[in-house]
Legacy VTK file of the C-alpha trace (Angstrom):
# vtk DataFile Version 3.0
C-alpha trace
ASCII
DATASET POLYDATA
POINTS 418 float
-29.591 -14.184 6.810
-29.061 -10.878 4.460
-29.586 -11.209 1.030
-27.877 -8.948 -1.693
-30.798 -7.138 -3.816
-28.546 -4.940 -5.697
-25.109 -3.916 -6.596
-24.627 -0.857 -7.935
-21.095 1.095 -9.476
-20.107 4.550 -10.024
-17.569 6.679 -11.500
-16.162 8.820 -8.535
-12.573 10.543 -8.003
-9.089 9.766 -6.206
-6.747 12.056 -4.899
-5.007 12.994 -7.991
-8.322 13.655 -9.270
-8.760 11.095 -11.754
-12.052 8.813 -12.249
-12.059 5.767 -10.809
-14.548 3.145 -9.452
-16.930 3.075 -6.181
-19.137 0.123 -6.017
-22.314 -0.017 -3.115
-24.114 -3.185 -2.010
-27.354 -2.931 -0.964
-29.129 -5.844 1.234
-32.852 -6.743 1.875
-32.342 -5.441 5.616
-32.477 -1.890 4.456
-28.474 -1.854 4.779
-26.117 -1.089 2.432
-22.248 -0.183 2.195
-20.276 1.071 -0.515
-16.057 0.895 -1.052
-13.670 2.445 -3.458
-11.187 1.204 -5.324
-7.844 3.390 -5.450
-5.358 3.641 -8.666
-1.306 3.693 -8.339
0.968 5.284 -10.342
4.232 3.321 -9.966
2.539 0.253 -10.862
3.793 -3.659 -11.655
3.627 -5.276 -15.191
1.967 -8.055 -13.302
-0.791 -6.375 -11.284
-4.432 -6.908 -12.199
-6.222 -4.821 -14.653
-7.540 -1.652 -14.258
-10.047 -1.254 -16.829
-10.427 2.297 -18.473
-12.173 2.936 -21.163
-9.139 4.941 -23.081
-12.008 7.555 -24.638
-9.650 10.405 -25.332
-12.684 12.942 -25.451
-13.733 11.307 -22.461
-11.443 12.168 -19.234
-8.849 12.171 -21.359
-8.992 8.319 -21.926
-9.160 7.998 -18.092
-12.687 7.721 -17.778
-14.031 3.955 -16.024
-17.496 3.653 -17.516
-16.632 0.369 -19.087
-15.892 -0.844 -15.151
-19.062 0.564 -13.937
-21.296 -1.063 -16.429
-19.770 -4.290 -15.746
-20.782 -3.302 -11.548
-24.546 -2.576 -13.088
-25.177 -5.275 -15.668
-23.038 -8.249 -15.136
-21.864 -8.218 -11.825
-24.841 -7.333 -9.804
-27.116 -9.248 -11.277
-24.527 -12.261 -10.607
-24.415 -11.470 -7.131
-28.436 -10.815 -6.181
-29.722 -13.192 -3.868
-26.412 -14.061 -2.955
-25.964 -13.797 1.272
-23.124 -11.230 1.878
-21.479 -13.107 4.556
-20.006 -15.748 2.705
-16.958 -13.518 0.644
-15.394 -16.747 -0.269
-18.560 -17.917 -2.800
-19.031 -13.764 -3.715
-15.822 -13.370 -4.669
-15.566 -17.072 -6.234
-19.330 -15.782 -8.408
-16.777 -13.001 -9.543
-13.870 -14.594 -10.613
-15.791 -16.935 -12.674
-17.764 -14.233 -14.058
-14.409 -12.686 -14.903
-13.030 -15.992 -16.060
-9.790 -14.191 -16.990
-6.000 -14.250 -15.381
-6.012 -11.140 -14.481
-9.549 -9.422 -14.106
-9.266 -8.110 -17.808
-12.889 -8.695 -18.851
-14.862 -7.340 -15.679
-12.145 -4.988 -14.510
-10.185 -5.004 -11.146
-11.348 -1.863 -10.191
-14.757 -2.629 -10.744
-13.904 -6.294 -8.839
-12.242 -5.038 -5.697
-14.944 -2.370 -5.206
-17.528 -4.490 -5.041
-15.675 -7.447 -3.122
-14.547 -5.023 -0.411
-18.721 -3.484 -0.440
-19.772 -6.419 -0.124
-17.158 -7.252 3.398
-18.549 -3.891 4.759
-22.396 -4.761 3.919
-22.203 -7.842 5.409
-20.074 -6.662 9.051
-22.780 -3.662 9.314
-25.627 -6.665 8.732
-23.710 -8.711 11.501
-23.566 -5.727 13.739
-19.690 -6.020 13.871
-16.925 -3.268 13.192
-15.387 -4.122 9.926
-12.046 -5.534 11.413
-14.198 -7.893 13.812
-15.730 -9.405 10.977
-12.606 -9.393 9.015
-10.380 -11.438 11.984
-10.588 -12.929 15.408
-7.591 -11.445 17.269
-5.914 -7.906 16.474
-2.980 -5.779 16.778
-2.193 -1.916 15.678
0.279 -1.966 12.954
3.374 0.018 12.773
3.021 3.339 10.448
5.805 3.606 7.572
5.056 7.168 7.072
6.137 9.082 3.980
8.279 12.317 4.354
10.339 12.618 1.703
8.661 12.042 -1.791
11.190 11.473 -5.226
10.799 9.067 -8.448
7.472 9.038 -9.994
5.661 10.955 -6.801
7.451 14.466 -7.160
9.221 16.937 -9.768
12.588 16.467 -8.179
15.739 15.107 -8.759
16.125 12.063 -6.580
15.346 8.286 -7.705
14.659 6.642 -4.930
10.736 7.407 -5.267
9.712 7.259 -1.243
11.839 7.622 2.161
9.910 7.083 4.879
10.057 6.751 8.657
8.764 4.258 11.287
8.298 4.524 14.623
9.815 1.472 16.122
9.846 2.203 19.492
6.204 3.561 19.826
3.951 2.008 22.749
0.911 2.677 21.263
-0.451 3.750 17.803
-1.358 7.328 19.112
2.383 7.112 20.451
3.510 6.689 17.008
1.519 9.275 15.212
3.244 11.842 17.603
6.619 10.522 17.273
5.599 11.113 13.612
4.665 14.035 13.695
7.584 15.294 15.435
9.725 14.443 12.337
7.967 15.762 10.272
7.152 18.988 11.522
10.938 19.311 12.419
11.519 17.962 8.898
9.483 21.050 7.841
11.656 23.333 10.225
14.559 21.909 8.372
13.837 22.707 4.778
12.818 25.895 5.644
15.690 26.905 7.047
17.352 25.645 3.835
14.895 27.643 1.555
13.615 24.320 0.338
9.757 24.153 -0.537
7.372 22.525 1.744
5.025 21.683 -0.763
4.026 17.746 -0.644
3.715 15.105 -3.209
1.117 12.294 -4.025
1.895 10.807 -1.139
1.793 13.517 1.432
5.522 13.667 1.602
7.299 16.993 1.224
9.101 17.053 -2.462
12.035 19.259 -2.120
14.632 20.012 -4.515
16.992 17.475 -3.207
19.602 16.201 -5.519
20.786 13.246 -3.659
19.752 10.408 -1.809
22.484 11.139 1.166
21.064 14.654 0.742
17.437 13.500 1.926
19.005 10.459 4.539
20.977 13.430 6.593
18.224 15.677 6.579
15.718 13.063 7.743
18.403 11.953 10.666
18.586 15.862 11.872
14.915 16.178 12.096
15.301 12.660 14.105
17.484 14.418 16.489
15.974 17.569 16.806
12.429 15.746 17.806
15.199 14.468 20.559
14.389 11.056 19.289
17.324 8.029 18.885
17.879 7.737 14.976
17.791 3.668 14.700
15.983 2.896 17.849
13.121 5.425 18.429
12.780 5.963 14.364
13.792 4.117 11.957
14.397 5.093 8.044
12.243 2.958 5.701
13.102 3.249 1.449
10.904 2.588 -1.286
13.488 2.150 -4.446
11.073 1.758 -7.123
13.203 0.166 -9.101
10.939 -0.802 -12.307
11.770 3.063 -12.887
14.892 3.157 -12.850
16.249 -0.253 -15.151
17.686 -0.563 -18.159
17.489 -2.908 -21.041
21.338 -4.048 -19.425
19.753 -4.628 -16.507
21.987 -1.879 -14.672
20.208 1.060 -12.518
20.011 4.269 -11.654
19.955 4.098 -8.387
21.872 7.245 -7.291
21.572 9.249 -10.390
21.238 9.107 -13.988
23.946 7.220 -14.635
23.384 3.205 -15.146
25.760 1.136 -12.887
25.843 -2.865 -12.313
23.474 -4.829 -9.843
27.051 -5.858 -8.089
27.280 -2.146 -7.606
24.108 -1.230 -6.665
24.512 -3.738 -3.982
27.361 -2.455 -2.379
25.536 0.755 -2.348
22.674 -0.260 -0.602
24.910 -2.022 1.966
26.655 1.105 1.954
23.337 2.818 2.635
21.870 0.593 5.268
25.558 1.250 7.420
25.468 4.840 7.618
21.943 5.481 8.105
19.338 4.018 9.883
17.848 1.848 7.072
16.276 -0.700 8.448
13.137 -1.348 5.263
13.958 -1.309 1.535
11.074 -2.141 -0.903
11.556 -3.128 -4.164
15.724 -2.295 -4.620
15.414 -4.294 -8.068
13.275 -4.912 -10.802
10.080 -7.154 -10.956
11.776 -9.941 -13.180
15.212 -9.582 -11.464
14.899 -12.565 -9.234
18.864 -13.238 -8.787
19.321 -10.445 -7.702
16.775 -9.945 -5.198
18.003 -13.620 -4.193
21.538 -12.181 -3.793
20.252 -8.265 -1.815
18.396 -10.442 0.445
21.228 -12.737 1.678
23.587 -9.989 1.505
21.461 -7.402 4.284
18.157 -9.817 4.680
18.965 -11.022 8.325
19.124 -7.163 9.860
17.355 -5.321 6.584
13.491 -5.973 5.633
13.404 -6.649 1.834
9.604 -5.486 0.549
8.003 -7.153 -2.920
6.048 -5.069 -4.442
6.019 -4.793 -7.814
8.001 -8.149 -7.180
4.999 -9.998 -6.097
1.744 -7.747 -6.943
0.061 -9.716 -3.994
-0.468 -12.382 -5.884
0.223 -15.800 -4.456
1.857 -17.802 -7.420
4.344 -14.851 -7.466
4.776 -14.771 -3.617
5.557 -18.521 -3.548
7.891 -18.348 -5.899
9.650 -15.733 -3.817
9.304 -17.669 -0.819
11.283 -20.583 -2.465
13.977 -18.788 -4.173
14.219 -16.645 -0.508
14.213 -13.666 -2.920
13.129 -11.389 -0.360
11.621 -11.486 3.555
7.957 -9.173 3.400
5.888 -8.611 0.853
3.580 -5.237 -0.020
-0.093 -6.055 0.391
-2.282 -3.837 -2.221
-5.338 -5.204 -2.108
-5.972 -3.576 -5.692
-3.083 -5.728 -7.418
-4.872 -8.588 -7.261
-8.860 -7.489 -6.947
-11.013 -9.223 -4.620
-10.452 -9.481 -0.504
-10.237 -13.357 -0.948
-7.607 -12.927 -3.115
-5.680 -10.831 -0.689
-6.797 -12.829 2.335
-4.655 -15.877 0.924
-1.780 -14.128 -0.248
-1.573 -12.985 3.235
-1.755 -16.472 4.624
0.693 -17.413 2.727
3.213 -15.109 3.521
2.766 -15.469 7.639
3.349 -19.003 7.116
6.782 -18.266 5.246
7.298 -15.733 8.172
7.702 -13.030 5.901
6.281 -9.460 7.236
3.450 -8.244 6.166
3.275 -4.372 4.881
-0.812 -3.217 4.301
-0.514 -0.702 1.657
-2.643 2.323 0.388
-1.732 3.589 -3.634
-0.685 6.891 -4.653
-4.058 7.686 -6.022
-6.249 6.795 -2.611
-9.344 7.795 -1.816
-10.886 8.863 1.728
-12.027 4.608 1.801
-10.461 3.097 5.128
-10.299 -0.293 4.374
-7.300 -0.942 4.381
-6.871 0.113 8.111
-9.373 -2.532 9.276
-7.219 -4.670 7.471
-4.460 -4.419 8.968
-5.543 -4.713 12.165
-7.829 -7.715 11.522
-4.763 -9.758 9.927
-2.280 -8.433 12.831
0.150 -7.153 9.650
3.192 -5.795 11.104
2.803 -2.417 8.966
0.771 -0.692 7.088
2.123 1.918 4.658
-0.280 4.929 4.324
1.573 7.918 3.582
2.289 10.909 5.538
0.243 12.927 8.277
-1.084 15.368 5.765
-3.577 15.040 2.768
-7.172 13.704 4.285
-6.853 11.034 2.307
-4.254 9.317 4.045
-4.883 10.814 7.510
-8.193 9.227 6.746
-6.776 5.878 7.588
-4.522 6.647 10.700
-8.142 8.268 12.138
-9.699 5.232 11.407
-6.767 3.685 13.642
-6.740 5.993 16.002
-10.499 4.865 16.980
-10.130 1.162 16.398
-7.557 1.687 19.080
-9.942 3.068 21.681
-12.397 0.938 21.148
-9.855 -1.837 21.895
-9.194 -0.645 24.967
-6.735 -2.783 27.272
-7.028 -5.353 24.712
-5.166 -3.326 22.004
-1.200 -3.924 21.567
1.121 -2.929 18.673
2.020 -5.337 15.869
5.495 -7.085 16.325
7.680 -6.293 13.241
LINES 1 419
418 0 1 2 3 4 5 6 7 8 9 10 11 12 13 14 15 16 17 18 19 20 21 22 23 24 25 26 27 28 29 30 31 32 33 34 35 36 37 38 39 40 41 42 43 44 45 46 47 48 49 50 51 52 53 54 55 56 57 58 59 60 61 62 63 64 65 66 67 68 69 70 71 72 73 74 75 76 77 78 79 80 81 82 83 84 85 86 87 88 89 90 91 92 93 94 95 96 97 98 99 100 101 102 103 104 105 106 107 108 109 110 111 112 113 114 115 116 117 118 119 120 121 122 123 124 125 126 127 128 129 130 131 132 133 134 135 136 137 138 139 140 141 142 143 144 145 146 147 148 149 150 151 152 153 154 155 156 157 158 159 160 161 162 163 164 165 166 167 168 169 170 171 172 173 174 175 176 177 178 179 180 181 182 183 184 185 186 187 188 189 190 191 192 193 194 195 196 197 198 199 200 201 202 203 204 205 206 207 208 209 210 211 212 213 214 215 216 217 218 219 220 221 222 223 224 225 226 227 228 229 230 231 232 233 234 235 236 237 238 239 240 241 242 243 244 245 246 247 248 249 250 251 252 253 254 255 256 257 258 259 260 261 262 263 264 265 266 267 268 269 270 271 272 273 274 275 276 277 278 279 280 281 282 283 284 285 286 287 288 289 290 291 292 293 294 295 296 297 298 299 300 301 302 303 304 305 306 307 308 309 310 311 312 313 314 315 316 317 318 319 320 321 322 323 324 325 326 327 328 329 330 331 332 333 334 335 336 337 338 339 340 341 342 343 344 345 346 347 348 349 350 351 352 353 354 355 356 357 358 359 360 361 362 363 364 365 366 367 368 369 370 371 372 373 374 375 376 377 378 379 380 381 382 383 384 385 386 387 388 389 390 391 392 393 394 395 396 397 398 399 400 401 402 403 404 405 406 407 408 409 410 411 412 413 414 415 416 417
């Protein structure tokens, strides 16, 4: 077998242009593979640390050199000798070396990037694709794809920070990028018509000046219609609330606009919501310490609604079981980076297909071109994955990678069941 020689980090850049950590692997085969970890910007008090090294005359505080020197001098020489095949002990050599809660000392950034390295080293030393070494049986998950931006991801005036669309009645994955891509190019058609910028945010979704949520729901069922696809059975509208952003020390939210109203209210609105549109996904609808209420959303509109943890759970599994046993919501958000190694995220994962909750594979805001994630999802058959929209390489970069696990599949491949 392999052994690792080296590990090496370095500061490289995400989408929004801000430094963050790649990690490479190197093997005594003459192989080597290197990952990056990606940042978010809407992000949960509970999530793992990302270490930077807050040097104002240095990237404007943003700067990870702390992260990398923990890749070059603590964690690599940890890991040398170590045989890359066996995440379970790697990762287990870097939690200990962390020792910490939450990857404070060593850094989650710098943790994830080499954890996930290390995964790729060792399928290329196997000679396997990354999702054959990552599972045993596979499926093609179903894209939520951004098209509307708001919140935190775009300089407008709506506070629900991501609508998105998924193609329910796809056959195939390539059948569900086109459905897509119909939307959104009729989307496009749409706002132009209305004098409405095209521009995109973070995310790859267009950020028009919309002023309301209804505003952005009817404008996402006409482009529906005028790709002569069924609104609720050929596409389906998926929300991302972000609700962290928009609570107050009351507890009440801004839900609609800037006005605070009660969680009994913004209840009826969302069941409001999910009766005139199309709804049929809404992640995070309350805050990340609001269990009651995301006890009460998820008996209210749970059985026909999917109700997405995020922030709520951080993919972290103490969190995540105590959301399975209050039934405080029905899928969870899996972001690798929130908790920082693969292991990590391989149990969390377990744990929620044995509560049969859905599973959503998720990139962050600030991505990178790294694929990861869509090996992921097909190695752990998760019913989603969450990627953005068809623009910006940086997302596309993961629907490609898709796209050819999909051929390669051949007759085997089928679609995820959601």
């Amino acid at each position: 077998m392999a052994k690792i020689t080296n590990v090496k980090g370095r500061q490289v850049f995400d989408s929004r242009g801000n430094p963050t950590v790649e990690a490479e692997v190197f093997l005594d085969n003459n192989i080597s593979a290197s990952a990056i970890s990606p940042s978010g910007a809407s992000t949960g008090a509970f999530e793992a640390h990302e270490l930077r090294d807050q040097d104002k005359n240095n990237f404007l505080g943003k700067s990870v050199k702390k992260a990398v020197e923990n890749i070059n001098k603590k964690i690599g020489p940890r890991l040398k000798g170590l045989d890359p095949t066996d995440q379970l002990k790697i990762d287990k050599a870097i939690l200990d070396l962390d020792g910490s809660e939450n990857k404070k000392n060593l850094g989650a950034n710098a943790t994830l990037a080499v954890s996930l390295a290390n995964s790729k080293s060792s399928a290329i030393s196997l000679n396997k694709p990354l999702y054959k070494n990552l599972g045993k049986s596979f499926s093609l998950p179903n894209p939520l794809m951004n098209i509307i931006n708001g919140g935190a991801h775009a300089d407008n005036d709506l506070n629900i920070q991501e609508f998105m669309i998924r193609p329910d009645s796809a056959i195939n994955f390539m059948d569900a990028v086109e459905k897509s891509f119909l939307v959104i190019q009729n989307l496009k058609i749409l706002l132009k018509s209305k004098k409405m910028l095209t521009n995109v945010g973070d995310e790859g979704g267009f950020a028009p000046s919309i002023n309301t949520n209804e505003e952005a729901l009817e404008l996402i069922v006409k482009a529906i219609e005028k790709s002569k696809l069924v609104p609720g059975k050929d596409i389906v509208i998926c929300l991302d609330v972000a609700a962290n952003e928009l609570v107050n020390k009351e507890g009440q939210y801004s839900i609609q606009s800037s006005n605070f109203i009660s969680v009994e209210n913004v209840i009826d609105y969302y069941k409001k919501l999910t009766s005139s549109y199309p709804i049929k996904s809404i992640e995070d609808p309350f805050a990340e310490e609001d269990w009651d209420s995301w006890k009460k959303i998820t008996a209210e509109i749970g059985r026909n609604v999917q109700i997405v943890g995020d922030d709520l759970f951080v993919t972290n599994s103490k969190r995540l079981k105590k959301g399975i046993d209050n039934k405080s919501a029905n899928s969870i958000l899996v972001k690798p980076n929130q908790i920082g190694t693969l292991s990590e995220t391989l149990e969390v994962v377990t744990m929620a297909k044995k509560a049969n909750f859905n599973t959503i594979i998720s990139h962050r805001s600030g991505d990178t071109e790294d694929t990861f994630i869509a090996d992921l999802a097909v190695a752990i058959e998760s019913s989603q994955i969450k990627t953005g929209s068809l623009a910006r390489s940086e997302r596309v970069a993961k629907y490609n990678r898709l796209l050819r696990i999909e051929e390669e599949l051949g007759n085997q491949v089928k679609m995820a069941k959601i």
